[in-house]
C-alpha positions in Angstrom: -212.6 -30.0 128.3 -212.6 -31.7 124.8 -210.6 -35.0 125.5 -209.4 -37.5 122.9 -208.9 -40.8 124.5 -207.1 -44.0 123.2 -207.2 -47.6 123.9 -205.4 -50.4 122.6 -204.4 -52.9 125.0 -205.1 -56.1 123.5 -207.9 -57.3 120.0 -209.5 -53.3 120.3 -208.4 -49.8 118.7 -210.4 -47.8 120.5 -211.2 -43.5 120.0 -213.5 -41.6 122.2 -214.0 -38.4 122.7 -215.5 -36.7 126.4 -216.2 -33.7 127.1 -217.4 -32.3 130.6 -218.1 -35.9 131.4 -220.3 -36.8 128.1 -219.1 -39.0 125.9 -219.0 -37.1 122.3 -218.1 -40.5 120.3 -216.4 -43.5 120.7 -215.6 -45.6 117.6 -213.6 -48.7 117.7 -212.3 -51.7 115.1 -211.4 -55.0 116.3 -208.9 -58.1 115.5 -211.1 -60.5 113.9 -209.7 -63.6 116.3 -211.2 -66.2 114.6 -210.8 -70.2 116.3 -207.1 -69.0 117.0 -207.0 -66.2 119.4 -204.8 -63.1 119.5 -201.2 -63.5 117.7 -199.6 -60.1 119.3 -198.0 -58.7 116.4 -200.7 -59.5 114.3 -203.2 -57.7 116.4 -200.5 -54.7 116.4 -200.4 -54.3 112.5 -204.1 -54.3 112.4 -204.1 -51.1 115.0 -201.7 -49.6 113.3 -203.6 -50.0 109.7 -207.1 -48.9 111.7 -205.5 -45.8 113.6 -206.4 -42.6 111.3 -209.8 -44.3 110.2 -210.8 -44.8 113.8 -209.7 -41.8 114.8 -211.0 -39.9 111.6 -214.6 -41.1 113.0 -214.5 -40.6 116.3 -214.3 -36.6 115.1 -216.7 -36.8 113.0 -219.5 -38.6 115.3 -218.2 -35.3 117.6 -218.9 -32.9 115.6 -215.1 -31.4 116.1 -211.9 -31.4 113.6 -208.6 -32.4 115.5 -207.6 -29.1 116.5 -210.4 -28.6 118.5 -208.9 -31.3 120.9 -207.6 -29.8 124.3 -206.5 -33.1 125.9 -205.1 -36.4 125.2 -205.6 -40.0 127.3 -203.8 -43.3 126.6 -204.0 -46.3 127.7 -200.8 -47.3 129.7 -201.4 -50.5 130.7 -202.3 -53.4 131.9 -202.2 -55.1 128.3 -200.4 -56.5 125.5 -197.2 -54.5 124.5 -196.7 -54.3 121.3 -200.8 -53.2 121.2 -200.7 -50.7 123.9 -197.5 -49.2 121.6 -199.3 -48.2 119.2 -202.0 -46.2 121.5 -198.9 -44.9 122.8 -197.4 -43.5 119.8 -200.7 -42.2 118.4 -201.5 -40.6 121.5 -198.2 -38.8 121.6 -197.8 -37.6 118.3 -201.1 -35.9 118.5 -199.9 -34.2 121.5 -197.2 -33.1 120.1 -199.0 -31.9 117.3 -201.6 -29.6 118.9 -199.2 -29.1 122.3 -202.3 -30.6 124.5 -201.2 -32.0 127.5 -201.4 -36.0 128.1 -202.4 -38.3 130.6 -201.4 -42.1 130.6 -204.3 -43.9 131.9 -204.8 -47.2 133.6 -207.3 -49.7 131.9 -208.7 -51.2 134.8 -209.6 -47.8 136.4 -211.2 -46.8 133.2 -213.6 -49.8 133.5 -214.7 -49.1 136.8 -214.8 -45.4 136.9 -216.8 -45.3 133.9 -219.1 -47.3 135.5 -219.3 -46.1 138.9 -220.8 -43.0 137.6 -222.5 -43.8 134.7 -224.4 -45.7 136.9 -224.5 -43.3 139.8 -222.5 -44.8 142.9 -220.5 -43.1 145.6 -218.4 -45.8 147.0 -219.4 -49.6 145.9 -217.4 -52.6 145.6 -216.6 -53.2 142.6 -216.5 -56.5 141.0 -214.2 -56.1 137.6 -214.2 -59.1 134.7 -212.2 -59.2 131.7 -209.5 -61.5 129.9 -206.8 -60.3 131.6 -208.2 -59.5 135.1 -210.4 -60.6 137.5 -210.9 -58.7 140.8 -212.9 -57.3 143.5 -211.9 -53.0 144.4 -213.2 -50.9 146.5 -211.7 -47.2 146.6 -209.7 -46.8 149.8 -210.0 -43.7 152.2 -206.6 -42.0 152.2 -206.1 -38.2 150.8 -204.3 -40.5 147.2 -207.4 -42.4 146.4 -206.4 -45.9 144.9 -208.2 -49.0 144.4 -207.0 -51.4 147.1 -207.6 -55.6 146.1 -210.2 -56.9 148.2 -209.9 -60.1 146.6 -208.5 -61.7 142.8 -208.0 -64.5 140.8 -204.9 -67.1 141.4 -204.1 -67.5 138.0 -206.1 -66.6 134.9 -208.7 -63.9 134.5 -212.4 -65.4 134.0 -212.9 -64.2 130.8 -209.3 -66.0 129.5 -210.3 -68.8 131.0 -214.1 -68.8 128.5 -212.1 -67.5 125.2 -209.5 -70.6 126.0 -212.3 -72.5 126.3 -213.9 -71.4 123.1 -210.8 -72.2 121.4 -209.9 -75.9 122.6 -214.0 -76.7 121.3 -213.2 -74.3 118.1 -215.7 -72.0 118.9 -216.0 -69.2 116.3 -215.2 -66.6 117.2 -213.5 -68.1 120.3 -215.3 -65.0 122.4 -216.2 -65.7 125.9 -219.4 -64.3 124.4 -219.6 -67.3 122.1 -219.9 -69.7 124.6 -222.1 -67.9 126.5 -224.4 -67.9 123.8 -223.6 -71.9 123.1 -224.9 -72.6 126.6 -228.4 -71.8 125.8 -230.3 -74.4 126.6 -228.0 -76.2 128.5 -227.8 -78.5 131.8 -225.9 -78.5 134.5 -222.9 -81.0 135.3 -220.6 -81.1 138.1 -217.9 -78.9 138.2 -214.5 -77.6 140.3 -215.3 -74.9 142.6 -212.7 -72.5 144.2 -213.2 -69.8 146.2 -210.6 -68.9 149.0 -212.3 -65.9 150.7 -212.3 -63.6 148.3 -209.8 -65.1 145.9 -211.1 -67.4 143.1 -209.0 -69.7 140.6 -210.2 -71.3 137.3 -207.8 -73.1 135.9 -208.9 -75.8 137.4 -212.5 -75.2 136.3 -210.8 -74.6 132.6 -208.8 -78.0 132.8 -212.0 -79.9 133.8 -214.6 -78.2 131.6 -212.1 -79.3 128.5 -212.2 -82.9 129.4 -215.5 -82.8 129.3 -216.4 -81.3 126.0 -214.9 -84.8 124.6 -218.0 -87.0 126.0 -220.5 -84.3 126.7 -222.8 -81.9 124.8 -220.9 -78.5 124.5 -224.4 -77.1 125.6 -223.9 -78.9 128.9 -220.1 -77.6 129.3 -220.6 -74.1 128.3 -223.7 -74.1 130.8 -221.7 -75.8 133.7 -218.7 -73.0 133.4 -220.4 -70.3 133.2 -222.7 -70.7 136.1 -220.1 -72.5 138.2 -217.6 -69.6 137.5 -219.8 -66.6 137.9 -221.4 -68.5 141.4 -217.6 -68.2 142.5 -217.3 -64.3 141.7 -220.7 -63.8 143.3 -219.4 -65.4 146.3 -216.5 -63.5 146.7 -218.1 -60.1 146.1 -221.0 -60.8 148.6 -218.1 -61.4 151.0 -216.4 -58.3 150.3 -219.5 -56.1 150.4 -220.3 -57.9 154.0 -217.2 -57.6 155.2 -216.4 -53.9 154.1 -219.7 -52.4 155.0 -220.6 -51.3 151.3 -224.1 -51.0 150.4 -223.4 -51.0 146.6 -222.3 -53.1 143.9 -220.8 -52.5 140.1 -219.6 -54.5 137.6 -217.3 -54.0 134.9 -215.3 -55.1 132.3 -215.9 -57.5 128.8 -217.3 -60.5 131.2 -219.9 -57.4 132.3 -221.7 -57.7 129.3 -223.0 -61.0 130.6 -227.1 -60.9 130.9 -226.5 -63.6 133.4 -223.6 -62.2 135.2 -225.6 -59.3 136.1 -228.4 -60.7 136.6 -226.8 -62.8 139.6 -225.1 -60.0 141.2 -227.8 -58.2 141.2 -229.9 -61.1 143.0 -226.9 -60.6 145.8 -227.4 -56.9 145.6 -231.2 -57.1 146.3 -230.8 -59.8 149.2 -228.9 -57.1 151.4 -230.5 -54.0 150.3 -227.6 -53.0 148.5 -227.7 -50.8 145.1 -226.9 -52.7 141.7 -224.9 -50.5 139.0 -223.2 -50.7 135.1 -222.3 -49.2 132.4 -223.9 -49.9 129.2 -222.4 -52.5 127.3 -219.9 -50.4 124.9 -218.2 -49.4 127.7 -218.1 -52.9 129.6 -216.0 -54.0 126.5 -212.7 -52.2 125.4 -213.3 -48.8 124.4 -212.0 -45.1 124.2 -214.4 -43.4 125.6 -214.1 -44.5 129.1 -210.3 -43.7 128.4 -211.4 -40.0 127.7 -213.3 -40.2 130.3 -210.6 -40.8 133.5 -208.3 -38.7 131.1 -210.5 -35.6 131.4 -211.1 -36.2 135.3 -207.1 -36.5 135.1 -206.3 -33.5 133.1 -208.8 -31.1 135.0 -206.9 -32.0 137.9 -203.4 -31.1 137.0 -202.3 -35.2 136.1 -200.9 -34.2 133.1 -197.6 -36.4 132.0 -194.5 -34.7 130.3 -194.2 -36.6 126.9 -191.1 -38.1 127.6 -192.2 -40.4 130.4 -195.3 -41.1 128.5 -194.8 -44.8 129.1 -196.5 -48.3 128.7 -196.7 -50.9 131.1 -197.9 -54.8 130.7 -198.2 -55.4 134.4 -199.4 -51.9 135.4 -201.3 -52.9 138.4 -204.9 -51.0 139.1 -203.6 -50.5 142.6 -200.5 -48.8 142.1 -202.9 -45.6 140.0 -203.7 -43.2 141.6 -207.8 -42.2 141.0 -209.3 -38.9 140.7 -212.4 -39.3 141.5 
């Protein structure tokens, strides 16, 4: 089934294109965020001005013109609103266009779905990173599979807490990626560390780290959060793999894309025997395709949406979706 799929829930326009499971394309454009972040309406307006290029060459990288589409996919939430409207709208008027059904997707279930069989696993825990979210899943065993929380942040996702980071030091761009790469080379220094079981927090790990950076090297700083930070989310997902009886681990989401991340999760992975698994790097980050992708598991399945309750939602918790897997 030729799905389209679209994401925009925060700096990303994103357009892929699946079909039978293979991802045909999937083309994005980004906010250029500069030392300052994402300014919501700002982000919105440069969606809206990327939408028909974007979408334009996703088809072509397919191989297909727009009414070879059979299904659409939208991001619903979790995200920024006036961003996820704009998916929204493109997705339905393309709907409505070719009378396709539609399937409102959750963002968070795209990450890990994508991964979980891109990288071939049946049941693992799943760690998943981003700016907004920060959790460890694991697919419960009821006839409506969802992903039930083993364990979360407190407050602020991991990767907010490095792009907030990157902008009190005026990082550029102020990318948890950008101080990843500005801890190269760097040493350790004490830092907060808190793990509650299989709950983490870092705002106190954020407030600390910025005090810091005004009588240390930012080498030293970026180096300290980052290994202090992902020790905590290895922690937490060990615990959850013991104590669930998994023997398999993913990770997903924009803080995936971390060499070092991945590197320490899979050293946990390989001390119990346990399998390791990602995605490839586009799809760790925003994208469309992994959108199309739970879409077309959706649509074959008979989760279509009537337009008019096509909604978004900003808080749309990965627990509350149901998963087709």
């Amino acid at each position: 089934m030729l799905v389209l799929g679209i994401e925009s829930s925060a700096h990303t326009f994103g357009v892929g294109i699946v079909d039978g499971g293979r991802v045909l394309a999937n083309e994005k454009a980004m906010y250029k965020i500069g030392t300052k972040g994402m300014i919501p309406r700002e982000v919105a307006q440069t969606h809206i001005s990327n939408c028909n290029a974007v979408i334009s060459a996703a088809l072509s990288k397919a191989g297909i013109k727009i009414n070879e589409i059979e299904g659409i996919g939208y991001t619903k939430g979790p995200g920024i609103g006036t961003c996820l409207q704009v998916g929204q709208l493109a997705a339905k008027t393309i709907a409505a266009r070719l009378c396709v059904p539609i399937a409102p997707v959750n963002h968070g279930i795209g990450h890990i779905e994508i991964a979980r069989i891109m990288s071939g696993l049946k049941d693992p825990v799943a760690l998943y990173v981003s700016g907004g979210n920060s959790q460890i899943l694991k697919l419960s065993k009821a006839s409506r599979r969802r992903y039930t929380v083993l364990g979360e942040t407190f407050d602020i996702g991991v990767g907010n807490m490095f792009d907030t980071f990157a902008r009190s030091i005026k990082l550029d761009p102020a990318w948890g990626s950008t101080v990843e790469k500005t801890a190269e080379g760097g040493k350790y220094v004490p830092m907060p560390y808190t793990v509650k079981g299989m709950d983490f927090s870092f705002t106190g790990l954020l407030t600390h780290a910025s005090r810091l950076a005004a009588s240390h090297r930012k080498q030293d700083v970026c180096f300290s959060m980052r290994e202090t930070s992902f020790s905590m989310l290895c922690e937490a997902t060990e615990r959850a793999m013991l104590l669930s009886g998994s023997s398999e681990i993913c990770v997903c989401g924009g803080v995936a894309q971390s060499a070092r991340l991945r590197e320490m999760l899979k050293a946990v992975a390989d001390e119990h025997g346990a399998r390791f698994g990602f995605a490839a790097n586009e799809f760790n980050a925003d994208n469309g395709g992994m959108i199309a992708f739970v879409a077309e598991r959706m649509l074959t399945r008979g989760a279509e949406e009537k337009l008019r309750d096509c909604t978004i939602e900003q808080r749309y918790r990965i627990d509350s979706a149901e998963v087709f897997a």
